[in-house]
C-alpha positions as CSV (number, residue, x, y, z in Angstrom):
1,X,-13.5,14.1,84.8
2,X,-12.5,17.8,86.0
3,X,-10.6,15.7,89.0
4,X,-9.1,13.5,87.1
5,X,-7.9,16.8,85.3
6,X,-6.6,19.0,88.6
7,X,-4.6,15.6,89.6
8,X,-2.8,15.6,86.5
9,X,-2.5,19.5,86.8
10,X,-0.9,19.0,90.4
11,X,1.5,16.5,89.2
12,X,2.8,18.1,86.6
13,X,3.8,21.2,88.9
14,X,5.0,18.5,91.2
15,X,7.0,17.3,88.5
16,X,8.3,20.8,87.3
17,X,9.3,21.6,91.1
18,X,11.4,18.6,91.6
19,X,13.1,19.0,88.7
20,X,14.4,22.2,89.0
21,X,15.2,21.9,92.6
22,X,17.5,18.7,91.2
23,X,19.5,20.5,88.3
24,X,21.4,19.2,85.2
25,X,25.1,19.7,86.1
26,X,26.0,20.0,82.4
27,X,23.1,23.1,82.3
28,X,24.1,25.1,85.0
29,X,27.8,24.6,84.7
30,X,30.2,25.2,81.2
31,X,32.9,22.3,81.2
32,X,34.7,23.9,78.5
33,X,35.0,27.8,81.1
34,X,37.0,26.1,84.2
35,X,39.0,28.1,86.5
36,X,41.1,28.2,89.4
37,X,39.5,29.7,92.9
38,X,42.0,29.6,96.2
39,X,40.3,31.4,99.6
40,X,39.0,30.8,103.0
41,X,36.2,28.7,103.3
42,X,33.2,31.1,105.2
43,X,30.3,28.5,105.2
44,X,30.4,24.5,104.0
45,X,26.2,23.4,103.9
46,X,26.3,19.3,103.5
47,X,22.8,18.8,102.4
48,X,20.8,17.0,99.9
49,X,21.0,16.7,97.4
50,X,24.3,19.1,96.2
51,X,26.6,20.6,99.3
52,X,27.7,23.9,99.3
53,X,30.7,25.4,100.1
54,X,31.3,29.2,100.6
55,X,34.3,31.0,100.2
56,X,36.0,34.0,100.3
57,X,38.7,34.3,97.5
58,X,42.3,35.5,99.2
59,X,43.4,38.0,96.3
60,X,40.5,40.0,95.4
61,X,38.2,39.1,98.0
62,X,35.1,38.4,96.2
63,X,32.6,35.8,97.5
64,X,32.0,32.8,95.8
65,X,29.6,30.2,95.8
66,X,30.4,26.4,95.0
67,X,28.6,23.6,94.3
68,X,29.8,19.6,95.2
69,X,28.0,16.4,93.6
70,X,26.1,14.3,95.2
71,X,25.8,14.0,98.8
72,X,25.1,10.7,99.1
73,X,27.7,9.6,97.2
74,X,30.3,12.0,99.4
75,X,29.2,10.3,102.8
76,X,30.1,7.1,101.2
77,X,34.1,7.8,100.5
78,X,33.9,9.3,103.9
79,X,33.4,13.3,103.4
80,X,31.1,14.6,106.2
81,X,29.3,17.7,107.9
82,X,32.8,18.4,109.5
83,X,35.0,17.8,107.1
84,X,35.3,21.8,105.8
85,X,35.1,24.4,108.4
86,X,35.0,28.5,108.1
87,X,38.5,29.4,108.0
88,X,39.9,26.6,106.1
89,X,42.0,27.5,103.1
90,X,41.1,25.4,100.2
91,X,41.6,25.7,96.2
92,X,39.8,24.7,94.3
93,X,39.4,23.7,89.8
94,X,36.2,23.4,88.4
95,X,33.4,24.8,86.0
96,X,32.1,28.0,86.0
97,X,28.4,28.4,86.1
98,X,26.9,30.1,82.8
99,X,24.8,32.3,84.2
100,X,25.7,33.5,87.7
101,X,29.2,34.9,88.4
102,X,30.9,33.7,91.2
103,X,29.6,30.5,91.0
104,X,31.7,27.2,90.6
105,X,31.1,23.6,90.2
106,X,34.0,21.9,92.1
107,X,36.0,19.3,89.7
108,X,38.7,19.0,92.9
109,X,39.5,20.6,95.9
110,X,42.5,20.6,97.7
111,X,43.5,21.7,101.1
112,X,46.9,22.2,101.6
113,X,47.6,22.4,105.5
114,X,46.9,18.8,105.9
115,X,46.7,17.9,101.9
116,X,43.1,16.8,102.4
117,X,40.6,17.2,99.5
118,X,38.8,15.0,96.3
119,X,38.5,14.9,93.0
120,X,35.3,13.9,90.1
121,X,36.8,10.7,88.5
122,X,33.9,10.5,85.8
123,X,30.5,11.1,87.9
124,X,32.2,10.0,91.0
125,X,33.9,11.7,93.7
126,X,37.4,10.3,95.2
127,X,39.5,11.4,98.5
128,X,43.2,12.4,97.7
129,X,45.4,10.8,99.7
130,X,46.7,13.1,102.9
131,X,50.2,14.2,103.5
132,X,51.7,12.8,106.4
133,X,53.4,15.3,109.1
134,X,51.4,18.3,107.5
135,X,49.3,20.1,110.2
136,X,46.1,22.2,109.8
């Protein structure tokens, strides 16, 4: 019986540490408090299961911290460990995290030296269409 009881002890912290490791989006992040960020991208992390992007704001210089969707759903529209690099200017619109300053989650993201950059259409994520003739 007391083994029986540990298991159920072990997966219940098993439970509790995958679940905060995966977040609610709607928990960490207030829809209704979105801004506008525009900087210099100083680190892009595409891991599992959110990527990371960050970046250094151009007028005040602050550092912020911003957090994609899914991965997997990112590497299948085609967005990849190269497609942000430090020193890329982006800007970006999205939800400000309720707790943590600095901290965005990225509703679309624009990059305007080549016009490359997506959007959340629902729960999805969706390329924007590239300028043609624009260099980065």
């Amino acid at each position: 019986m007391r083994s029986w009881t540990v298991g159920i002890a072990v997966a219940l912290m098993i439970a509790g540490a995958s679940a905060q490791a995966h977040h609610s989006i709607a928990g960490v992040y207030d829809r209704a408090r979105e801004t506008t960020v525009d900087g210099v991208v100083t680190d892009f992390q595409f891991v599992n299961p959110h990527p990371f992007v960050d970046l250094r704001e151009s007028r005040s210089g602050q550092s912020w911290r911003l957090e994609m969707d899914n991965r997997r759903e990112f590497k299948a529209i085609g967005f990849a460990v190269d497609s942000l690099k430090p020193g890329d200017r982006i800007v970006v619109v999205g939800s400000l995290a309720r707790r943590e300053a600095n901290r965005l989650y990225i509703q679309r993201l624009d990059r305007p030296a080549d016009g490359f950059g997506y959007e959340q259409v629902g729960s999805r994520p969706r390329l924007l269409a590239r300028q043609s003739g624009a260099s980065q």
